[in-house]
C-alpha positions as CSV (number, residue, x, y, z in Angstrom):
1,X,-77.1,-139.0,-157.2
2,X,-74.8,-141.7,-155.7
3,X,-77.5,-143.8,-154.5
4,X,-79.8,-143.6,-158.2
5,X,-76.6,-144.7,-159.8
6,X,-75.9,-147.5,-157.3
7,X,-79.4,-148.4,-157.9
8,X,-79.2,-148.5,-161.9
9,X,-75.6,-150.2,-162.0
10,X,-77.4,-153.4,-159.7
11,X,-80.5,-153.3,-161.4
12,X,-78.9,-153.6,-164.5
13,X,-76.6,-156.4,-163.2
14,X,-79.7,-158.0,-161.8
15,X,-81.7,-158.1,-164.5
16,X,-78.4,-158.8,-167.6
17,X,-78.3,-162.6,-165.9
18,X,-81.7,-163.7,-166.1
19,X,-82.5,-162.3,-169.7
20,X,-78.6,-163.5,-171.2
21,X,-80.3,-167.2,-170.0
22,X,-83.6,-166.4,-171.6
23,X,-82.0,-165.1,-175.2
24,X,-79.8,-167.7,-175.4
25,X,-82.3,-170.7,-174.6
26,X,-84.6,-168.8,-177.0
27,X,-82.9,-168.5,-179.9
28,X,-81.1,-172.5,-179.4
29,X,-84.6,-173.6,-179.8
30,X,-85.5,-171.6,-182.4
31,X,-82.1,-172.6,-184.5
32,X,-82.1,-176.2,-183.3
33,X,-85.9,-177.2,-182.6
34,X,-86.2,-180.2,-184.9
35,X,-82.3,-181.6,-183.7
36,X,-84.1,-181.3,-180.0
37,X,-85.9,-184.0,-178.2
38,X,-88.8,-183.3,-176.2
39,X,-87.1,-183.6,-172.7
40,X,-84.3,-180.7,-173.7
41,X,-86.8,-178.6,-175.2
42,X,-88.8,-179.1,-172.2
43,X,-86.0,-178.4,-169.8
44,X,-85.0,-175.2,-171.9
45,X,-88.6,-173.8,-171.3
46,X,-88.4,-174.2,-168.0
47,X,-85.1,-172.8,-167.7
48,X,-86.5,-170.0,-169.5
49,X,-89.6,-169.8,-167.5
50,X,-87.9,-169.7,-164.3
51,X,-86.1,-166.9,-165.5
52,X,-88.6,-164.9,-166.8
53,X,-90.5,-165.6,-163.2
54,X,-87.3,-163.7,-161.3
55,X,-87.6,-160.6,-163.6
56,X,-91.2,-160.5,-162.9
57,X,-90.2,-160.9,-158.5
58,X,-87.4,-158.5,-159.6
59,X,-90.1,-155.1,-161.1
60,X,-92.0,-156.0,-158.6
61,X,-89.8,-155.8,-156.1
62,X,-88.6,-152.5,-157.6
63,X,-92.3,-151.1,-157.8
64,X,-92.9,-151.6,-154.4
65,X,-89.7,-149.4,-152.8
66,X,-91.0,-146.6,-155.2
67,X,-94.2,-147.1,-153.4
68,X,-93.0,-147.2,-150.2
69,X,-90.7,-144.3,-150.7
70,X,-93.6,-141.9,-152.2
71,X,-96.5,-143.5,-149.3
72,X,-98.4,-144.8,-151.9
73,X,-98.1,-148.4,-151.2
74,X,-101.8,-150.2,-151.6
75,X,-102.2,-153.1,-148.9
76,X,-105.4,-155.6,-149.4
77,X,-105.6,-156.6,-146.1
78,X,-108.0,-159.4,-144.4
79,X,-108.8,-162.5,-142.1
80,X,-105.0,-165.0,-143.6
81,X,-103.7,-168.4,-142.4
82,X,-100.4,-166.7,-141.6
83,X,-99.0,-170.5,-141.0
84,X,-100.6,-171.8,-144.4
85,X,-98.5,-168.8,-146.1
86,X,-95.5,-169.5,-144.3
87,X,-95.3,-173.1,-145.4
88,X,-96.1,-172.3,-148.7
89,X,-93.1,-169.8,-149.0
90,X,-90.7,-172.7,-147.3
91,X,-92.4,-175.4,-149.9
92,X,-91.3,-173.0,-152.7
93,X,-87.7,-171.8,-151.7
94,X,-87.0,-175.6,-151.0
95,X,-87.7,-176.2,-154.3
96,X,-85.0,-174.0,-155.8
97,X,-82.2,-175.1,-153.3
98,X,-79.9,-178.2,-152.1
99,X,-79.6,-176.3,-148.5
100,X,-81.7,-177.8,-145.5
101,X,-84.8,-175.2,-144.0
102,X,-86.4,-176.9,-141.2
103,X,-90.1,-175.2,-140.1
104,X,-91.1,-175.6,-136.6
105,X,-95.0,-174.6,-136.0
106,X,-96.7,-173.8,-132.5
107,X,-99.7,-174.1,-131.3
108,X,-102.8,-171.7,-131.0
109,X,-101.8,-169.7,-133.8
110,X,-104.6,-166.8,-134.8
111,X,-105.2,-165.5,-138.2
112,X,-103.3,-162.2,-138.8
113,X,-104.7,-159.0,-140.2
114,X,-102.3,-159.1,-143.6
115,X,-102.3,-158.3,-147.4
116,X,-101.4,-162.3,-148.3
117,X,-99.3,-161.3,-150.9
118,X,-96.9,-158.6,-149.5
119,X,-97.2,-160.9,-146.0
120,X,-95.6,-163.6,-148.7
121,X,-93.2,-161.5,-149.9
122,X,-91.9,-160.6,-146.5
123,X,-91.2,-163.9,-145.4
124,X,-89.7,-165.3,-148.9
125,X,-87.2,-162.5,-148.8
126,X,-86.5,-163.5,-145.2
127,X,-86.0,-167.6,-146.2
128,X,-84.3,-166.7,-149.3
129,X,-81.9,-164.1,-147.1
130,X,-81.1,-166.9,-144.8
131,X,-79.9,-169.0,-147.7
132,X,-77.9,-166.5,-149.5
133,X,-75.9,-165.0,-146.3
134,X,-76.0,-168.4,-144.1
135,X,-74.2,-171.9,-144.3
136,X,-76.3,-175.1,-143.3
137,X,-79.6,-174.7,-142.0
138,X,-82.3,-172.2,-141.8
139,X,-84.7,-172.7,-139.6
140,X,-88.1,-170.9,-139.7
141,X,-90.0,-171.2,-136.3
142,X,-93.7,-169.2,-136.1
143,X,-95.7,-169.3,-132.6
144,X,-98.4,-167.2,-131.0
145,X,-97.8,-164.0,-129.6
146,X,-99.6,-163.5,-126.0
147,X,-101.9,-161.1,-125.8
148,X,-101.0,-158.7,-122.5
149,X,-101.4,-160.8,-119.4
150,X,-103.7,-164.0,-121.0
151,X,-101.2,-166.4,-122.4
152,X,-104.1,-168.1,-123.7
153,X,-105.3,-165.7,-126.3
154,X,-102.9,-164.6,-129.0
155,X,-103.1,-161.0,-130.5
156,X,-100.5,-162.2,-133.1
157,X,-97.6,-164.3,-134.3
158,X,-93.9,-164.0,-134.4
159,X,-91.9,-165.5,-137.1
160,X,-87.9,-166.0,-136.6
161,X,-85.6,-166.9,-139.6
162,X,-82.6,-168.1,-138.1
163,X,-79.2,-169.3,-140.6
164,X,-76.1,-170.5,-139.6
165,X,-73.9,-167.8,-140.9
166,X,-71.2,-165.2,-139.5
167,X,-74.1,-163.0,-138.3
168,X,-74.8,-159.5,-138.0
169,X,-72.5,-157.4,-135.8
170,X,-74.8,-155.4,-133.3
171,X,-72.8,-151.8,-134.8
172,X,-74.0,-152.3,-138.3
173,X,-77.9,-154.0,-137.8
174,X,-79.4,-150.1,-137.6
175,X,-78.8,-150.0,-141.2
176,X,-79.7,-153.2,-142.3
177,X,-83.2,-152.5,-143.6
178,X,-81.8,-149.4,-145.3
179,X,-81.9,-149.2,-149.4
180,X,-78.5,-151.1,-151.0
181,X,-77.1,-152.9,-148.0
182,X,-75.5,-155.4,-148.7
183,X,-73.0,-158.4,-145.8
184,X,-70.9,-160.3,-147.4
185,X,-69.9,-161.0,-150.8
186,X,-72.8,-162.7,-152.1
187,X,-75.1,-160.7,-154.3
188,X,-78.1,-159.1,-154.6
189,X,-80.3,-155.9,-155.0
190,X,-79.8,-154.8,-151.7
191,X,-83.5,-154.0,-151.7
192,X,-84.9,-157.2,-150.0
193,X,-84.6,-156.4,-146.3
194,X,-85.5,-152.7,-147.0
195,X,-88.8,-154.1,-148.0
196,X,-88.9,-156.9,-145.2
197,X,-88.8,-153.6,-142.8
198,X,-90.9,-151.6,-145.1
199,X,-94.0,-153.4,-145.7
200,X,-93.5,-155.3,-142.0
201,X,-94.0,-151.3,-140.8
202,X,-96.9,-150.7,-143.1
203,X,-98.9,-153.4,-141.4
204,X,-98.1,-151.9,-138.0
205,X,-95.8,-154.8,-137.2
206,X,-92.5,-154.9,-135.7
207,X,-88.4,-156.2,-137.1
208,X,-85.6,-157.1,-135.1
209,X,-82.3,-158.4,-135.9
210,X,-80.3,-160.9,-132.6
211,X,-78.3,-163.6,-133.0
212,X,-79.6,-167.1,-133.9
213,X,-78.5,-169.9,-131.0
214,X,-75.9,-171.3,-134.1
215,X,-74.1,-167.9,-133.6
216,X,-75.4,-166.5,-137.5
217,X,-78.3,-163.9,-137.4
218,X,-81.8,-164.1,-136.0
219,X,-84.5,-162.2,-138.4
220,X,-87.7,-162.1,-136.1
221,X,-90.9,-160.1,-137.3
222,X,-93.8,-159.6,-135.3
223,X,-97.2,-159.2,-137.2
């Protein structure tokens, strides 16, 4: 019972911010439209746009825990460029914030054996993690993963997400991919990294928490 009303109390926090900014662009351009030039009224649709964009990553985000708690979670999986997907999610988050994420690439990466969109969805909530809980950097590194005893053919990649925060102390990283944890005293659903380990798990891949060589929290998933 505790943890359905945690889980109504953020939702509904979540999703009151996003829809006050939608209403209230809304009705200014309805009650101002002709005393707007185009510019504002093209910066209020995107505001609006944007918004409406974080309450659709928002249900969906939601759906899939319900899925993932009842097994009935529906992965599409084939042949993906795991690096192509990677840079595309650091592309995107850049775009939405001021903090530095540097992406280091190896060599003789294979394709991985993923459903492209929950693969994506890992490694955003991963970057975007790193930039709510860290300071400075976050750096994103992917390289092959050896297969057994031939270094030259990879059975996989890794991909760490390193930030520049406090960390994780070692005590309390068992129950970070649990529902509603949250570090720290910036916000959030609490749901991200319960999904990072879900839907990392569902594609028979592995999650690990250490600490980053700047002393904040390593994030390394193995797919």
């Amino acid at each position: 019972d505790r943890d359905r009303s945690d889980l109504v109390a953020t939702i509904a926090h979540e999703l009151r911010s996003p829809l006050t900014g939608v209403k209230g662009f809304v009705q200014a351009l309805l009650n101002r439209w002709d005393k707007l030039s185009d510019d504002q009224r093209k910066l209020m649709l995107n505001t609006v746009n944007a918004d409406a964009e974080r309450l659709t990553g928002l249900i969906a985000e939601l759906l899939d825990v319900a899925r993932l708690d009842t097994g009935r979670l529906s992965l599409h999986r084939h042949g993906c460029d795991g690096e192509l997907l990677v840079r595309r999610v650091v592309e995107s988050v850049q775009t939405g914030t001021s903090r530095p994420i540097r992406l280091v690439v190896g060599e003789g990466l294979p394709q991985i054996d993923a459903d492209p969109d929950k693969f994506t969805q890992v490694i955003t909530n991963l970057v975007e993690n790193g930039i709510r809980h860290g300071e400075g950097t976050v750096a994103v590194s992917v390289v092959a993963v050896p297969a057994g005893a031939t270094p030259a053919t990879a059975s996989g990649i890794r991909i760490d997400v390193d930030d520049e925060g406090e960390g994780i102390p070692e005590q309390i990283r068992a129950r970070v991919f649990t529902k509603f944890w949250k570090h720290g005293i910036r916000g959030g659903t609490g749901l991200g990294l319960y999904l990072v380990g879900g839907l990392t798990k569902a594609h028979g891949g592995t999650v690990m928490i250490s600490d980053s060589p700047s002393g904040g929290a390593r994030i390394t998933v193995t797919w």
